[in-house]
Short mmCIF file of the C-alpha atoms (twelve columns), coordinates in Angstrom:
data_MODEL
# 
_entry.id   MODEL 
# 
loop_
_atom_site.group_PDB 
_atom_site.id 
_atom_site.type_symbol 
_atom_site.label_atom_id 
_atom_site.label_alt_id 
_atom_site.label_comp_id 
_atom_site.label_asym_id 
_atom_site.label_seq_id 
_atom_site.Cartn_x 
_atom_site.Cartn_y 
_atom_site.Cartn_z 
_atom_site.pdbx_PDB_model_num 
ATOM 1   C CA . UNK A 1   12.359  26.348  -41.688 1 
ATOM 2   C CA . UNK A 2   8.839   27.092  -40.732 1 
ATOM 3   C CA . UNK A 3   7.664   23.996  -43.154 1 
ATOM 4   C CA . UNK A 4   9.989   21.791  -41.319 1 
ATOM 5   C CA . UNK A 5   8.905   22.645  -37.840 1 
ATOM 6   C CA . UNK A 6   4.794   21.872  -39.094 1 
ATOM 7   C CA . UNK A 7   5.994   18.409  -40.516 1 
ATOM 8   C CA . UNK A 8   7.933   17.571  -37.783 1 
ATOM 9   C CA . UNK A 9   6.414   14.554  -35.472 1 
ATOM 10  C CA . UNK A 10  5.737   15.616  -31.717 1 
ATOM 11  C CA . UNK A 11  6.907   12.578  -30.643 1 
ATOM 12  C CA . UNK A 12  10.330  11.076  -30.715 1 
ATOM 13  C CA . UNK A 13  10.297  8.604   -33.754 1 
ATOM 14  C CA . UNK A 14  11.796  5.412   -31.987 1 
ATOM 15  C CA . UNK A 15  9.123   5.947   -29.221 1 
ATOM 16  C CA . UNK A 16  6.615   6.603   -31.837 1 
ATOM 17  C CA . UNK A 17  4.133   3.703   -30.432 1 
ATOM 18  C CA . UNK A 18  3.891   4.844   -27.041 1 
ATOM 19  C CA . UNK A 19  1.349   7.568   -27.534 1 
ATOM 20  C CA . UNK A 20  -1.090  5.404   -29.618 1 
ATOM 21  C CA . UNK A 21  -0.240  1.573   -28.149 1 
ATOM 22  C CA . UNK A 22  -0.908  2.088   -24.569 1 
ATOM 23  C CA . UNK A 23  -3.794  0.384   -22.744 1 
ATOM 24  C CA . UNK A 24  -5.051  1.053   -19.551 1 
ATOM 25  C CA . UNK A 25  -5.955  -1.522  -16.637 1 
ATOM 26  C CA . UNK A 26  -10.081 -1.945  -17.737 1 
ATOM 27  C CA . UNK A 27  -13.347 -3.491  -15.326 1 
ATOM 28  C CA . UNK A 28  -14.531 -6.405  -17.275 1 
ATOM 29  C CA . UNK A 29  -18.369 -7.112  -16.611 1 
ATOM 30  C CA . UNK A 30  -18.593 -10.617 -18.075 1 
ATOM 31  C CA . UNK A 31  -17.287 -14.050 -19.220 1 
ATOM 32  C CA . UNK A 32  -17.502 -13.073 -22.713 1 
ATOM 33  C CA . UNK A 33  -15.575 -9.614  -22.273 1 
ATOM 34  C CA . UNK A 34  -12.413 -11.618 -20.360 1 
ATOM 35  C CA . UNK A 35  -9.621  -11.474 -23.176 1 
ATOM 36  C CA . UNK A 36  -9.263  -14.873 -25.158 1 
ATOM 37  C CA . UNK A 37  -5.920  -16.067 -23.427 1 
ATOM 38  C CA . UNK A 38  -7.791  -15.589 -19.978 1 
ATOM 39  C CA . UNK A 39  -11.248 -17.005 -21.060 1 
ATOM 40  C CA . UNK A 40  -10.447 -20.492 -21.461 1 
ATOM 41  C CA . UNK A 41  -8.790  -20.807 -18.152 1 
ATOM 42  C CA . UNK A 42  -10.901 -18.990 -16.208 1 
ATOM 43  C CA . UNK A 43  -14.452 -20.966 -15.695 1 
ATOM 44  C CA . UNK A 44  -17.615 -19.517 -16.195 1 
ATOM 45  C CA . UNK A 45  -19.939 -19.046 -13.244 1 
ATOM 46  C CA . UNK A 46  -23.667 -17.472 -13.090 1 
ATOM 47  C CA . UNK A 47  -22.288 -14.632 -10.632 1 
ATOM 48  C CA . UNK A 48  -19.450 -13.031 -12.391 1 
ATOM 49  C CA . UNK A 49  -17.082 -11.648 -9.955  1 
ATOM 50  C CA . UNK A 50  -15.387 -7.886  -9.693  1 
ATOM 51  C CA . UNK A 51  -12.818 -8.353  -12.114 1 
ATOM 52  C CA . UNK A 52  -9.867  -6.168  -13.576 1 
ATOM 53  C CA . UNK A 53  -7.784  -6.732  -16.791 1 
ATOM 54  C CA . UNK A 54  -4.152  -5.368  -16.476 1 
ATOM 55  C CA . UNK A 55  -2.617  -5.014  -20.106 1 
ATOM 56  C CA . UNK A 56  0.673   -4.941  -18.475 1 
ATOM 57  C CA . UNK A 57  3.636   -2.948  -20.541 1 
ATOM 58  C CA . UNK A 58  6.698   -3.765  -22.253 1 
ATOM 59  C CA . UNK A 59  9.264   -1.102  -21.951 1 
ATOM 60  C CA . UNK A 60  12.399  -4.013  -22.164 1 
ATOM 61  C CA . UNK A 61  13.820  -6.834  -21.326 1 
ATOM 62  C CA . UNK A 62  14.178  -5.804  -17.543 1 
ATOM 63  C CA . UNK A 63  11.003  -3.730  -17.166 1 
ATOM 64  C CA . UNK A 64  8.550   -5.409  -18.351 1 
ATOM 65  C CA . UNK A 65  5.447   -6.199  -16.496 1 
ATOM 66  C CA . UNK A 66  3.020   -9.595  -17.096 1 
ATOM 67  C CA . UNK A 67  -0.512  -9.168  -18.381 1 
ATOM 68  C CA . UNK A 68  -2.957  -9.816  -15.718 1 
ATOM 69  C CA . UNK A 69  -6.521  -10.927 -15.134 1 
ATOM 70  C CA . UNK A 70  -7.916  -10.208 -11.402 1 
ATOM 71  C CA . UNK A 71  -11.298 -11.433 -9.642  1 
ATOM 72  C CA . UNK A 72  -12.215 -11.247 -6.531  1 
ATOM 73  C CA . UNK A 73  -14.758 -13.443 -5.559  1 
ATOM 74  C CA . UNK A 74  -16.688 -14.251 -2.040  1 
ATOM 75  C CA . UNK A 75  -13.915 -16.169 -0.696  1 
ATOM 76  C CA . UNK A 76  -11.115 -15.455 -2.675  1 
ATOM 77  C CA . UNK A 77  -8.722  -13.514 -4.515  1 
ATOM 78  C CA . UNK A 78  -7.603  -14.843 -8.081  1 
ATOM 79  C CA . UNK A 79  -4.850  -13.444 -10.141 1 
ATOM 80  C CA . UNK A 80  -3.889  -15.204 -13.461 1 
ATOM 81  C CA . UNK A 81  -0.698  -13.728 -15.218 1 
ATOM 82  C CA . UNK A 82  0.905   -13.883 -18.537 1 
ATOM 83  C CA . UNK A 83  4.794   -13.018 -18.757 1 
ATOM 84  C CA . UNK A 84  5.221   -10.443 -21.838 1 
ATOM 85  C CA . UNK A 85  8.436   -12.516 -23.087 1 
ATOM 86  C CA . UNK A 86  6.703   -16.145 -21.820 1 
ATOM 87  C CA . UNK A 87  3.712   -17.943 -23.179 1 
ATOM 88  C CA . UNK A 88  2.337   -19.658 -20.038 1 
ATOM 89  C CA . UNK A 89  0.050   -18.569 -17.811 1 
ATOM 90  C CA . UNK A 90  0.092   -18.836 -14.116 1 
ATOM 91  C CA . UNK A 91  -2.727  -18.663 -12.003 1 
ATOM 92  C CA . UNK A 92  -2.797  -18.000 -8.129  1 
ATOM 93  C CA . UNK A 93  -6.123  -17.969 -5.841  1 
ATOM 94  C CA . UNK A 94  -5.389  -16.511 -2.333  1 
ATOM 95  C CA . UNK A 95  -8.842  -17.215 0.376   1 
ATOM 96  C CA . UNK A 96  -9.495  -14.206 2.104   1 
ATOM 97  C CA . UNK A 97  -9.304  -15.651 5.406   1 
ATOM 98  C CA . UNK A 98  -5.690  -16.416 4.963   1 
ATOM 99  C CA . UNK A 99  -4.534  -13.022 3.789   1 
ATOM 100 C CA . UNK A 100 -1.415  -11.937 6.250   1 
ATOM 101 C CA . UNK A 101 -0.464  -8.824  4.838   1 
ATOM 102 C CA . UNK A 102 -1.674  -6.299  2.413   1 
ATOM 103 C CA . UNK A 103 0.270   -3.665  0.881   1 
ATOM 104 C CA . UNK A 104 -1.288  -0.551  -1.689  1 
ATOM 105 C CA . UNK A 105 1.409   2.346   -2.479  1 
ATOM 106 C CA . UNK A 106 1.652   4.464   -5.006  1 
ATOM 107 C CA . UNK A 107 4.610   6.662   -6.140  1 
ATOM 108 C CA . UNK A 108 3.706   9.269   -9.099  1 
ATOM 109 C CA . UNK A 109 2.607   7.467   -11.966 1 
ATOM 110 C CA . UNK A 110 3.451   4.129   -10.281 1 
ATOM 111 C CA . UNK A 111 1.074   2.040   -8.219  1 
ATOM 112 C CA . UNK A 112 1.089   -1.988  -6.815  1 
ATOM 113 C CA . UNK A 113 -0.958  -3.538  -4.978  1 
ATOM 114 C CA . UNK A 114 0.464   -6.451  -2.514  1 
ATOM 115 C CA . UNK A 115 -1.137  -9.045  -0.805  1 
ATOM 116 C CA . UNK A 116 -0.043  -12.564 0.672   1 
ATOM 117 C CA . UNK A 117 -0.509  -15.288 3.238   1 
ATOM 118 C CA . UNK A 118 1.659   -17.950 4.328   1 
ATOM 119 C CA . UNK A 119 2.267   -19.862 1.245   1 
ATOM 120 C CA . UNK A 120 1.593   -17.150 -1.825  1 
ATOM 121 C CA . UNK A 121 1.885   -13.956 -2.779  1 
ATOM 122 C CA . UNK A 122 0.321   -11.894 -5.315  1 
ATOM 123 C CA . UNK A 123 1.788   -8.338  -6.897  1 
ATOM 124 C CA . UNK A 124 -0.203  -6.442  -9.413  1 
ATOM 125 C CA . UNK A 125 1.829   -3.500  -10.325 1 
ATOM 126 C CA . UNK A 126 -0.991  -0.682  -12.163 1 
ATOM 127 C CA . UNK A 127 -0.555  2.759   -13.273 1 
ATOM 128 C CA . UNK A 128 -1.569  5.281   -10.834 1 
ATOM 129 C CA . UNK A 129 -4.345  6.269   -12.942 1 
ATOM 130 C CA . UNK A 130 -6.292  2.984   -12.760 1 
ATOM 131 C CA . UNK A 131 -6.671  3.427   -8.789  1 
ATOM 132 C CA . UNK A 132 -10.225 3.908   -8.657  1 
ATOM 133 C CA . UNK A 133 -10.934 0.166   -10.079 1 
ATOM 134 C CA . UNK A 134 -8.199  -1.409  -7.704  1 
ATOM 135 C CA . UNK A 135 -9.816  0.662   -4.682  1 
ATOM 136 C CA . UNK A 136 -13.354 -0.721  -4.581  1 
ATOM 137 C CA . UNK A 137 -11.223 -4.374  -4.695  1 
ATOM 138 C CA . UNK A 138 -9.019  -3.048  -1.630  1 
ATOM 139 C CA . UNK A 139 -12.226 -1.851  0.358   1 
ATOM 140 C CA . UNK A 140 -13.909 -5.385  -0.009  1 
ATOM 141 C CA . UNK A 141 -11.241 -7.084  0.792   1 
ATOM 142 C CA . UNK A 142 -10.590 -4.735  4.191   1 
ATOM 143 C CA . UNK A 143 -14.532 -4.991  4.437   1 
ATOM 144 C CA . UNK A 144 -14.083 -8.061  5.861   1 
ATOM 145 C CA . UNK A 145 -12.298 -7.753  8.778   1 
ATOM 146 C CA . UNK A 146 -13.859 -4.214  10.040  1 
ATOM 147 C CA . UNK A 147 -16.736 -3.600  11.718  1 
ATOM 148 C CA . UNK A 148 -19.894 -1.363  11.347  1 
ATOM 149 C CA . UNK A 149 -20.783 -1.070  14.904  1 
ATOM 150 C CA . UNK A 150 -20.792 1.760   16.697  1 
ATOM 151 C CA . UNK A 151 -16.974 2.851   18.370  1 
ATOM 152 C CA . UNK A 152 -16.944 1.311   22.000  1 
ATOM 153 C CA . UNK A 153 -15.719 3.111   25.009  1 
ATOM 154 C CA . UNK A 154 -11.840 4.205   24.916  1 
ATOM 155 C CA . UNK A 155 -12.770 4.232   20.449  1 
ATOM 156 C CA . UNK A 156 -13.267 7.564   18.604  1 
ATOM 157 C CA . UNK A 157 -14.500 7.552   14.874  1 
ATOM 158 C CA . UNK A 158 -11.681 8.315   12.452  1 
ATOM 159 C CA . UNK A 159 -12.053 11.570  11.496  1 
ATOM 160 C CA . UNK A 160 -12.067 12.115  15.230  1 
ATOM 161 C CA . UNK A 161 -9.293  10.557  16.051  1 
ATOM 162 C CA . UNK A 162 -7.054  11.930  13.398  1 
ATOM 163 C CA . UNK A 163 -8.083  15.403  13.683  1 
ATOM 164 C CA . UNK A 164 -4.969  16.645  14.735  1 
ATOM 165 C CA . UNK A 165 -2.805  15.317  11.934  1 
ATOM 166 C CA . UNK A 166 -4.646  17.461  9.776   1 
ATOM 167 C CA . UNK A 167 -2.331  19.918  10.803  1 
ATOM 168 C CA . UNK A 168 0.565   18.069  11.891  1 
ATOM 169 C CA . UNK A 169 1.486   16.543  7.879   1 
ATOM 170 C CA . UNK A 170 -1.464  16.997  5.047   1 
ATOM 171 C CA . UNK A 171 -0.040  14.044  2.947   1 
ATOM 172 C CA . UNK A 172 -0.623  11.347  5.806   1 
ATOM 173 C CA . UNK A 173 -3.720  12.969  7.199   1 
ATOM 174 C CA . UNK A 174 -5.042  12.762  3.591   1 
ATOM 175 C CA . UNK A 175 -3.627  9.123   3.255   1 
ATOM 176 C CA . UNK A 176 -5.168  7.669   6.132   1 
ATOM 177 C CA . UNK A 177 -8.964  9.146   4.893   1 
ATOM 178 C CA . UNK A 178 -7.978  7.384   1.636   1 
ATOM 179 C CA . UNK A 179 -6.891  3.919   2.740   1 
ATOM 180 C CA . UNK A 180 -9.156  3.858   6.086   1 
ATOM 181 C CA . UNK A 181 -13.001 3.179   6.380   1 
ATOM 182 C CA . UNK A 182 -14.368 6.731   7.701   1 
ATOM 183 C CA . UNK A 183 -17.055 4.468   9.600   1 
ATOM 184 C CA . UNK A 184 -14.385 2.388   11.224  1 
ATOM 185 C CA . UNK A 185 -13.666 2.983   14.903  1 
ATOM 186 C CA . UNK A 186 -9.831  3.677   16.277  1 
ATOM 187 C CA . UNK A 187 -8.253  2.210   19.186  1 
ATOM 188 C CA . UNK A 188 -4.992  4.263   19.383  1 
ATOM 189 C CA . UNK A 189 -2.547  6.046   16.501  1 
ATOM 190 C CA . UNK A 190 1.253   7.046   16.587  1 
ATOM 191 C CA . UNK A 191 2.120   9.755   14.686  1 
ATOM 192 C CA . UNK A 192 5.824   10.002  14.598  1 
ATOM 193 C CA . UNK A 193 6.828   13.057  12.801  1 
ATOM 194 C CA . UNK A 194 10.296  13.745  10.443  1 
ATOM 195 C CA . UNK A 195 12.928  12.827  12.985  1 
ATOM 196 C CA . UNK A 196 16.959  14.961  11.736  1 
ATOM 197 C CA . UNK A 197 19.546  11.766  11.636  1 
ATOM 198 C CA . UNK A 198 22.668  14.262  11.141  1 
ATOM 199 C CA . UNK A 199 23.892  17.460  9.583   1 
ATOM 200 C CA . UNK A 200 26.689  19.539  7.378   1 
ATOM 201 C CA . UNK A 201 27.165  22.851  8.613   1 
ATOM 202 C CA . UNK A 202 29.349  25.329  6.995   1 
ATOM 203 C CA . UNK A 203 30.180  28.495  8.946   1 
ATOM 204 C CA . UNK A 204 26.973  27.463  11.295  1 
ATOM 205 C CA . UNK A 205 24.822  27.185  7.792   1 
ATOM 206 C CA . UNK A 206 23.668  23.562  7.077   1 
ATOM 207 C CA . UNK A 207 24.567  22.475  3.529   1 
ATOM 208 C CA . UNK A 208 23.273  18.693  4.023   1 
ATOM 209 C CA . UNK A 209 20.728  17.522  6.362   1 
ATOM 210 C CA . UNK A 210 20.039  13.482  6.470   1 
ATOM 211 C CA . UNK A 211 16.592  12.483  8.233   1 
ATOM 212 C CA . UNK A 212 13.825  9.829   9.181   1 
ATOM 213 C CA . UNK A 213 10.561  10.988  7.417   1 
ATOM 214 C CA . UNK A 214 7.295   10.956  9.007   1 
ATOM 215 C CA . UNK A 215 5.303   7.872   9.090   1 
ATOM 216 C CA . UNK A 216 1.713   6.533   10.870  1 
ATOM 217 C CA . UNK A 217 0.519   3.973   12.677  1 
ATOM 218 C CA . UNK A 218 -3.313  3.021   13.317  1 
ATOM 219 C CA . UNK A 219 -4.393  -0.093  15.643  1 
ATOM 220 C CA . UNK A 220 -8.738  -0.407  14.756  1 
ATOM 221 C CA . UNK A 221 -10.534 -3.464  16.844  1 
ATOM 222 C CA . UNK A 222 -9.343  -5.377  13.865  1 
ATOM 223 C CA . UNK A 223 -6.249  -4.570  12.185  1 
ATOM 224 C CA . UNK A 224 -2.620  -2.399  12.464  1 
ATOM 225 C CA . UNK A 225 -2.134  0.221   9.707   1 
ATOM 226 C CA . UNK A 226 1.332   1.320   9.048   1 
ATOM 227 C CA . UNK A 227 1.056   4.410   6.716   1 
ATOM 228 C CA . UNK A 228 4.563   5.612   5.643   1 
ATOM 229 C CA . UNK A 229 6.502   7.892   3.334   1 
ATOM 230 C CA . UNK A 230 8.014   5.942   -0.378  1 
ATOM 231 C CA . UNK A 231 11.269  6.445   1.024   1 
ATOM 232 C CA . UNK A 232 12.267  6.098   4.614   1 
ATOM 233 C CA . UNK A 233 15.534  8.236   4.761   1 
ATOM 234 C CA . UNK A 234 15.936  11.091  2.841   1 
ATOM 235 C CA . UNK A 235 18.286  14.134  2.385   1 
ATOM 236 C CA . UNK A 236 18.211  17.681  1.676   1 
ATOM 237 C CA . UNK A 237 20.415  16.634  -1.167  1 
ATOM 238 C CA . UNK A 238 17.728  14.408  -2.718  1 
ATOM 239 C CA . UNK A 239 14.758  15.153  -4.708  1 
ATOM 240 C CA . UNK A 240 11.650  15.639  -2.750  1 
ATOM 241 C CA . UNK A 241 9.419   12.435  -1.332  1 
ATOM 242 C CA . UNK A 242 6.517   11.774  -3.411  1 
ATOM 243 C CA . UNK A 243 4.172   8.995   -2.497  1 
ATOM 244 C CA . UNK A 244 3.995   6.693   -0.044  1 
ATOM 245 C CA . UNK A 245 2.782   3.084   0.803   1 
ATOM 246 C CA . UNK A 246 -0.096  1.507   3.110   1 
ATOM 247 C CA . UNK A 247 0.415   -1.701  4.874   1 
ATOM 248 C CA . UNK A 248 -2.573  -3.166  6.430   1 
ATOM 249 C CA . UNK A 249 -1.849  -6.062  9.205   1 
ATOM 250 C CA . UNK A 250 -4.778  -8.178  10.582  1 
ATOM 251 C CA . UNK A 251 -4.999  -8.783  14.107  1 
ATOM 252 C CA . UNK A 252 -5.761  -12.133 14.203  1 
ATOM 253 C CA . UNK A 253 -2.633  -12.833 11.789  1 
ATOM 254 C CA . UNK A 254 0.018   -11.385 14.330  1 
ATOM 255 C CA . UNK A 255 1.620   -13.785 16.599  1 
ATOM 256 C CA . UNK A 256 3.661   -11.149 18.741  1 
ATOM 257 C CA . UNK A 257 4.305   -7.605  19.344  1 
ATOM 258 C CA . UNK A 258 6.954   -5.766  21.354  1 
ATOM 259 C CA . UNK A 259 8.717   -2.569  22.311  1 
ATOM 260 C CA . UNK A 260 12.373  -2.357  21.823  1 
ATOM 261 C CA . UNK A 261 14.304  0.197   23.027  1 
ATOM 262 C CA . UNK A 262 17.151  1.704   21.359  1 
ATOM 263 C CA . UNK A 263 20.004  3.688   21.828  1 
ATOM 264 C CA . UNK A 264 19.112  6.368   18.790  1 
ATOM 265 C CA . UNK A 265 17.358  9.473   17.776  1 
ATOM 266 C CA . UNK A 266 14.578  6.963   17.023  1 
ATOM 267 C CA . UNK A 267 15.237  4.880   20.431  1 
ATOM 268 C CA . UNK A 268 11.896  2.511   20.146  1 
ATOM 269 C CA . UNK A 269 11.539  -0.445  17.644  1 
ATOM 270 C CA . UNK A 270 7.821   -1.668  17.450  1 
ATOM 271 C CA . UNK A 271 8.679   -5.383  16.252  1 
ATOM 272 C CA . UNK A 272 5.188   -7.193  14.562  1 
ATOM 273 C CA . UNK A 273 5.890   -10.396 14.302  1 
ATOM 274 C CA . UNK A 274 2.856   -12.526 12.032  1 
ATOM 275 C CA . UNK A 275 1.816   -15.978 11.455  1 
ATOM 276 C CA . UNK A 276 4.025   -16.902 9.058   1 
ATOM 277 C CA . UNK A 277 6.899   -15.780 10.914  1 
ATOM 278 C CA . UNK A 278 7.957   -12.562 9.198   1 
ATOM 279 C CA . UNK A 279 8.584   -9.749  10.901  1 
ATOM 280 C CA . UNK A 280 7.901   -5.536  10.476  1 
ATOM 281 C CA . UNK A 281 9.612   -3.143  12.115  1 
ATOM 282 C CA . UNK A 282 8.974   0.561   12.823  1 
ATOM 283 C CA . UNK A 283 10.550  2.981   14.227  1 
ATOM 284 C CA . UNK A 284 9.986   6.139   16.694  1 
ATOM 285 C CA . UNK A 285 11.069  8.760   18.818  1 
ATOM 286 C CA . UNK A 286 8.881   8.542   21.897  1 
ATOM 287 C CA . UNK A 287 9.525   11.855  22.853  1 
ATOM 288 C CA . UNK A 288 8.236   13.260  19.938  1 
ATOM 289 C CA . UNK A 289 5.000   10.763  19.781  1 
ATOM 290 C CA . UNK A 290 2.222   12.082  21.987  1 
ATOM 291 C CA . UNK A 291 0.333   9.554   23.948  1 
ATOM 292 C CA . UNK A 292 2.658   6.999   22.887  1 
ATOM 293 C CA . UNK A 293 2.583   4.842   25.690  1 
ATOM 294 C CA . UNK A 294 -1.445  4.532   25.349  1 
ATOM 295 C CA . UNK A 295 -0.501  3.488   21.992  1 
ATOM 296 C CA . UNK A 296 1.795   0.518   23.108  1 
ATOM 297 C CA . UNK A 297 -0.244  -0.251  25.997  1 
ATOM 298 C CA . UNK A 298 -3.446  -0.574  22.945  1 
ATOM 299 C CA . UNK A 299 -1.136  -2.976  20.827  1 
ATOM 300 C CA . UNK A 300 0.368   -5.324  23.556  1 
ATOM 301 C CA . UNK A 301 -3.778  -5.939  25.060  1 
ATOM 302 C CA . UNK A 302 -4.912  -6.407  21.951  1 
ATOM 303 C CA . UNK A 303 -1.956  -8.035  19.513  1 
ATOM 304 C CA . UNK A 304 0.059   -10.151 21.995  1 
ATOM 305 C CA . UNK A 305 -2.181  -13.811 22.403  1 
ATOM 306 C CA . UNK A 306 -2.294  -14.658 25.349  1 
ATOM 307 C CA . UNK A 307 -0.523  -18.167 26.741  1 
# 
């Protein structure tokens, strides 16, 4: 028995390639380093951008995801893609000045990063453990649209201004210092905390408890962060919430804000509307929100163009 136990494989034998196959996302430093199906359609240049190979992974027919090749350049972003069960390759440059939306989550082992204007979009799904070469490409893209001088009057640095949260949730305090320049100075933030939807009591003892988790938002001189929880609703019945999801919105790319009021638990419905005509919408209890009305007040001077 013993002998069999020693020769027996640690793995399971129809998974047996997983251990030893599987490639990380890798920085690639030059032209001649860019994997052969990538070189030839990507031209060579005597400033070599920041670039990323994705090996992608084929777990199915359903699950697959493509083989990638990113560069960012000065003025754009360039993402060339190879389907695992296609031979083509598709390539998609977005400028930087057109960017409308920008989305970086990540959910356990799981990470994407999302980012489109009004005519393309670009997702580059990445394990979570390859986050430290996507977030030097997120920063330099954000880079652009914040600004290094010093916070003006009515602005407080962010670790100032999101003191408080530290206490309030850990996860979203901790989320906002990773997805928000420290240096970067903050108009207003909503911090809308786990709002209970409805409850199952037996004998006054609640069995199942359905609720709104916590979520974030951030207005800078420059751009509206919404920082939120992977799932939106969740139960007591349901696993716990890991993860969560950053969506960065430029100012100059949203055509119209407004305040809706509700008849709920969560009774106000901030509406973004952008440039391309798609809409986000949050939700909050304003009674629950300190200083929210600064907070709208910051938004509509700043978001809504005026006539």
């Amino acid at each position: 028995m013993a002998t069999i136990a020693l020769n027996a494989p640690w793995y399971f034998e129809k998974k047996s390639h997983l251990p030893l196959d599987v490639t990380w996302p890798r920085r690639i430093f030059s032209h001649q380093h860019i994997p052969a199906e990538f070189r030839e359609v990507f031209p060579n240049s005597s400033e070599f951008p920041y670039a990323i190979y994705c090996p992608g992974e084929d777990t199915g027919m359903f699950t697959s995801s493509p083989r990638q090749f990113v560069a960012l350049t000065d003025k754009e972003l360039v993402v060339m893609s190879r389907d695992t069960h296609r031979k083509q390759i598709t390539s998609t440059a977005v400028p930087l000045e057109t960017i409308i939306r920008i989305e970086y989550g990540a959910v356990l082992l799981q990470s994407w990063l999302n980012i489109r204007n009004a005519s393309q979009k670009i997702a580059i799904p990445f394990p979570s453990v390859a986050g430290h070469l996507f977030k030097p490409l997120l920063d330099t893209i954000l880079a652009r649209d914040s600004q290094e001088a010093s916070p003006e009057s009515g602005q407080q640095p962010m670790e100032a201004a999101l003191d408080d949260l530290k206490d309030a949730n850990l996860k979203l305090f901790n989320a906002a210092r990773t997805y928000l320049d420290r240096q970067q100075a903050i108009v207003a933030t909503a911090y809308q905390p786990q709002v209970e939807l409805s409850s199952k009591r037996i004998f006054g003892v609640p069995v199942y408890t359905k609720y709104a988790t916590a979520h974030l938002a951030v207005l800078t001189k420059t751009a509206l962060i919404l920082i939120k929880e992977s799932q939106a609703i969740a139960s007591s019945q349901t696993r716990p919430v890991y993860g969560g999801s950053m969506t960065y919105l430029p100012v100059r790319q949203i055509r119209h804000i407004a305040f809706e009021d509700v008849p709920e638990k969560l009774n106000c419905v901030m509406n973004v509307i952008l440039t391309d005509n798609s809409s986000i919408r949050t939700e909050f209890a304003t009674d629950m929100v300190s200083n929210f009305e600064y907070f709208e007040e910051a938004c509509l001077n700043q978001c809504v163009r005026k006539p």
